[in-house]
Phi, psi and omega in degrees: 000134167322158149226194195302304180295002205243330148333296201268334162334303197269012176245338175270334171291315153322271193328312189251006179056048178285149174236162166317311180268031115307274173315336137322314174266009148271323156343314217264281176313322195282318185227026170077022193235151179253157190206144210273158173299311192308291181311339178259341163281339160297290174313342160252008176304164168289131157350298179276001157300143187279330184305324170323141160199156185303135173276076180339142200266006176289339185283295168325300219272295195282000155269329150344273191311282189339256171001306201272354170285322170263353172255000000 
């Protein structure tokens, strides 16, 4: 089973027709830090794949903005 942060990672990528490498290079522009493709297909892999990892939730909060900031 998902868990909430990993819910709503897949409900902002819906909402804004988001993909992983996308969302790296906003990641990336939003807060000057570089983040490998693999860490952000870990954070939206399915839970039960051993690749999986929790999507931290500073990532959520600053992909939000981002997002509600283009609409």
């Amino acid at each position: 089973m998902n868990s909430q942060n990993k819910q709503r990672l897949h409900a902002l990528m819906v909402k804004a027709n988001l993909d992983t490498v996308v969302i790296k290079q906003l990641l990336e522009q939003h807060t000057k830090r570089k983040y490998s493709i693999r860490t952000v297909q870990a954070w939206a892999a399915d839970s039960s794949k051993a690749s999986s990892r929790e999507c931290p939730e500073w990532v959520l909060e600053n992909l939000e903005q981002i997002v509600d900031a283009k609409n």
